[in-house]
DRENDRENLO-692836 format. One line per 4 residues: number of its first residue (from 1); for each residue x, y, z of C-alpha. Coordinates in nm, 4 decimals. Example, Ala and Ser with C-alpha at 12.3 -4.5 7.8 and 13.67 -1.06 7.14 Angstrom:
1 = 1.2300/-0.4500/0.7800 ~ 1.3670/-0.1060/0.7140
//
This chain:
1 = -0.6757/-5.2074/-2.3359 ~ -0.5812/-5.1712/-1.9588 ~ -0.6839/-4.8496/-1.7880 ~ -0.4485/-4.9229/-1.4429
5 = -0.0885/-4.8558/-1.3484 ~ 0.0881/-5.2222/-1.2553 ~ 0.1961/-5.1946/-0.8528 ~ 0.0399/-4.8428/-0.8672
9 = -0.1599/-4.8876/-0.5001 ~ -0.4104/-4.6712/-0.3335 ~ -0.4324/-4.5499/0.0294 ~ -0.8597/-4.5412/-0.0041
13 = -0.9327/-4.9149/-0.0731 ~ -1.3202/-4.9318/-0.1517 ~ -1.3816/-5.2629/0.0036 ~ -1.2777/-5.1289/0.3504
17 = -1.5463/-4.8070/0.3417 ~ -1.8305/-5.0797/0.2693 ~ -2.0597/-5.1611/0.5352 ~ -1.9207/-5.4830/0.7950
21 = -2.1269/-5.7000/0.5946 ~ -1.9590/-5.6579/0.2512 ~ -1.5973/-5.6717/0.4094 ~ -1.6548/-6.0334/0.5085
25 = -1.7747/-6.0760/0.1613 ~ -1.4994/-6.2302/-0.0222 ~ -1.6504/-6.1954/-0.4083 ~ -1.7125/-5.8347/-0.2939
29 = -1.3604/-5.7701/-0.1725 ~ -1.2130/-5.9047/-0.4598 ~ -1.4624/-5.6717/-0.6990 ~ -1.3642/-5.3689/-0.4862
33 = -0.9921/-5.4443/-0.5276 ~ -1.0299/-5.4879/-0.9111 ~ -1.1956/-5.1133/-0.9315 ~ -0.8918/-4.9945/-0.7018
37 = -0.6829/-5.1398/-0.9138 ~ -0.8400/-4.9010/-1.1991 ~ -0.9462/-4.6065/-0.9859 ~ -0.5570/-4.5661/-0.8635
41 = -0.4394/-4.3642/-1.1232 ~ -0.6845/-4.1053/-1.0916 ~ -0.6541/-4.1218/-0.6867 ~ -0.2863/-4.0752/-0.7476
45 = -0.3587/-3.7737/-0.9885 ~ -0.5632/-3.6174/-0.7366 ~ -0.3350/-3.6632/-0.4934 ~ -0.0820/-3.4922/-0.6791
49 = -0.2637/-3.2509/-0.8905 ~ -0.0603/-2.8927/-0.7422 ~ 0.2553/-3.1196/-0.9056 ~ 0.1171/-3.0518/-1.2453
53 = 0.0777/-2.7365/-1.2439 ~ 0.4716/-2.6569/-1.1372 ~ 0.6648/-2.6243/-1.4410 ~ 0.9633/-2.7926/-1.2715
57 = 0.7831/-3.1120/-1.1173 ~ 0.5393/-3.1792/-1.3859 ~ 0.5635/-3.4797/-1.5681 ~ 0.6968/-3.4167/-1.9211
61 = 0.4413/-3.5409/-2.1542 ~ 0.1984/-3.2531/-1.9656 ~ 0.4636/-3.0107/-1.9825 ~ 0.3304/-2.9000/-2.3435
65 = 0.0192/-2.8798/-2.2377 ~ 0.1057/-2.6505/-1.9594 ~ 0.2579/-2.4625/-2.2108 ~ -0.0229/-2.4187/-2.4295
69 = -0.2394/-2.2642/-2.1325 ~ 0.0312/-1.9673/-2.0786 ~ 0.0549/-1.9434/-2.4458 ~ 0.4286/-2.0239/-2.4949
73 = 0.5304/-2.2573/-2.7799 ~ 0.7591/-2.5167/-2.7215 ~ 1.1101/-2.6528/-2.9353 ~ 1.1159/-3.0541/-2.8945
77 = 1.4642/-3.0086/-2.9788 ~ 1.5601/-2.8124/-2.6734 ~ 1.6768/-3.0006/-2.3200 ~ 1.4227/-3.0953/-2.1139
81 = 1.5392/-2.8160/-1.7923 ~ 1.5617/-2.5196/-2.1267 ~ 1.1457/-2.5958/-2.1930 ~ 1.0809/-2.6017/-1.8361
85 = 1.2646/-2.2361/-1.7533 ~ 1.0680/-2.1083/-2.0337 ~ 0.7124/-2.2151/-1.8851 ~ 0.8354/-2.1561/-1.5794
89 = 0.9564/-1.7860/-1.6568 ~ 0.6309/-1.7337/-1.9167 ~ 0.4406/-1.4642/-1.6320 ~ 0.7240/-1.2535/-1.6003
93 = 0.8014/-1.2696/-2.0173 ~ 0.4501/-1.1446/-2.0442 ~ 0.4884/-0.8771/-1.7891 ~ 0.7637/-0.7319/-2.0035
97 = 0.6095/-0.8254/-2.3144 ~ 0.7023/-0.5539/-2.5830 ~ 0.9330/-0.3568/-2.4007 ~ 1.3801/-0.3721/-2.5154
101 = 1.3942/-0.5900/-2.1267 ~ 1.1204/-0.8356/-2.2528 ~ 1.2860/-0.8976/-2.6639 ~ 1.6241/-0.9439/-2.4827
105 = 1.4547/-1.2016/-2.2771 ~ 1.2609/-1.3812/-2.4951 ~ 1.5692/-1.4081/-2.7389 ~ 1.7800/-1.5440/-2.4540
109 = 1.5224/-1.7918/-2.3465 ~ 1.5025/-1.8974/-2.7231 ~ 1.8466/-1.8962/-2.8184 ~ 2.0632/-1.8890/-2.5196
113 = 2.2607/-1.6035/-2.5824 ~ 2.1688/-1.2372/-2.4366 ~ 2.1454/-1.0085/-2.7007 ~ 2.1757/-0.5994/-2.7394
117 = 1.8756/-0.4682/-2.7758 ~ 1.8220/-0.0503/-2.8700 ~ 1.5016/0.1042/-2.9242 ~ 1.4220/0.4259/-3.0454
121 = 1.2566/0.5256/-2.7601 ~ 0.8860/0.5457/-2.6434 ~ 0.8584/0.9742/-2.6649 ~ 1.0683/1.2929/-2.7731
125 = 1.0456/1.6342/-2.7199 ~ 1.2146/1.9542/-2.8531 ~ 1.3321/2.2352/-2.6549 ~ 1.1461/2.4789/-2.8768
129 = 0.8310/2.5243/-3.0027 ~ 0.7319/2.3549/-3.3137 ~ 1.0882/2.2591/-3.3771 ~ 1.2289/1.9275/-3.4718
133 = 1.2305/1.6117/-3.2696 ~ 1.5541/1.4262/-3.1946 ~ 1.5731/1.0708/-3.3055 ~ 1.4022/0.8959/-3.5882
137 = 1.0680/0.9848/-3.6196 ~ 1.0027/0.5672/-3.7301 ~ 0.9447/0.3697/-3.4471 ~ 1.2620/0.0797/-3.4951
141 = 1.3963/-0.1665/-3.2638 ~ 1.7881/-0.3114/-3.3541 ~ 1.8673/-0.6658/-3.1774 ~ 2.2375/-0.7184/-3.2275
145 = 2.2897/-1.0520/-3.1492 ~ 2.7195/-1.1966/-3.0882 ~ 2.7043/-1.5250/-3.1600 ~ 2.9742/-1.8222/-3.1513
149 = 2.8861/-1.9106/-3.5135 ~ 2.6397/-1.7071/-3.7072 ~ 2.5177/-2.0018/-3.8713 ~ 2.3706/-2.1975/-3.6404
153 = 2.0977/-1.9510/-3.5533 ~ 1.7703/-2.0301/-3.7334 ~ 1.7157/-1.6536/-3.8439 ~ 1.3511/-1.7612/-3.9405
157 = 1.2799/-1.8687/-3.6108 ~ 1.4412/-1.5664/-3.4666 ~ 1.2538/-1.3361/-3.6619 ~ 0.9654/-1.5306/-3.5697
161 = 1.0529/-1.4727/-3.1588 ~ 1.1185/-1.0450/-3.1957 ~ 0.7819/-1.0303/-3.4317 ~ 0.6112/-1.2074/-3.0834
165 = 0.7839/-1.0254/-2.8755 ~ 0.7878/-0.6549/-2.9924 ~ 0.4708/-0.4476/-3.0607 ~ 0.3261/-0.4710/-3.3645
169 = 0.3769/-0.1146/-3.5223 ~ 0.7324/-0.1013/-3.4284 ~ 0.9381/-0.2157/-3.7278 ~ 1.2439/-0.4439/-3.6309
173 = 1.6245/-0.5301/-3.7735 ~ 1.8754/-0.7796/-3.6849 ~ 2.1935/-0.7641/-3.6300 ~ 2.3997/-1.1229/-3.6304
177 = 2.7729/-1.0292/-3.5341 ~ 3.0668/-1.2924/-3.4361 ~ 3.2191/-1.1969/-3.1231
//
């Protein structure tokens, strides 16, 4: 198995940062030029390391990985610049996480269509004293969702996004409507 790039060079050839005696050393040279050969991949990495950590320049065989440190999961199926926004956009998404902005968001992201998204609020309060509160007393979160055709969301995987997405005590229902 071959550990180099072909044509992949290096701007730090070994043989030249050897003492004056080695660089007249043609078996030496040669030796030196076989572990640049191998070492140019990782000087290249190096070089380029900030790359692959930017969601929109990283290669795309790392791009999963980068997604498993901010703790996004990634669809294979989806276009290449729909994965990226999503890693890219995964800091603000958790800044929001649990809140009506944040579910909205993370269906969007998911799905590509902005949804409607009503909770029943965080508090209430009753102008008198020991009287009833307005609103259900359940915590409940509705995500009405217009789609083109109904059927081609995967209502598992949506389900799967809002339980993520929402807080965990807060029951949820949607709502798939054509427009």
């Amino acid at each position: 198995m071959r550990a180099s790039v072909t044509g992949l060079g290096t701007p730090y050839r070994l043989g030249g940062l050897l003492p004056a005696m080695f660089q007249e050393d043609e078996f030496v040279q040669r030796w030196c030029d076989g572990l640049d050969e191998v070492l140019a991949p990782v000087v290249s990495t190096l070089d380029c390391l900030d790359a692959y950590f930017d969601p929109a320049l990283t290669p795309l065989d790392f791009l999963d990985w980068l997604a498993g440190w901010v703790g996004v999961a990634l669809d294979q199926n989806w276009p290449e610049e729909r994965r990226r926004a999503l890693v890219r956009r995964s800091g603000e998404l958790y800044r929001w996480q649990g809140t009506a902005r944040g579910i909205a968001e993370h269906i969007a992201l998911y799905t590509g269509i902005v949804p409607e998204v009503v909770d029943s609020g965080g508090a209430a309060w009753s102008p008198s004293p020991a009287g009833p509160l307005p609103g259900s007393p359940r915590p409940e979160v509705v995500i009405t969702i217009r789609a083109g055709d109904p059927a081609t969301l995967d209502l598992r995987h949506l389900e799967a996004i809002v339980a993520a997405a929402k807080p965990a005590h807060v029951a949820h229902r949607i709502e798939v409507l054509a427009p």
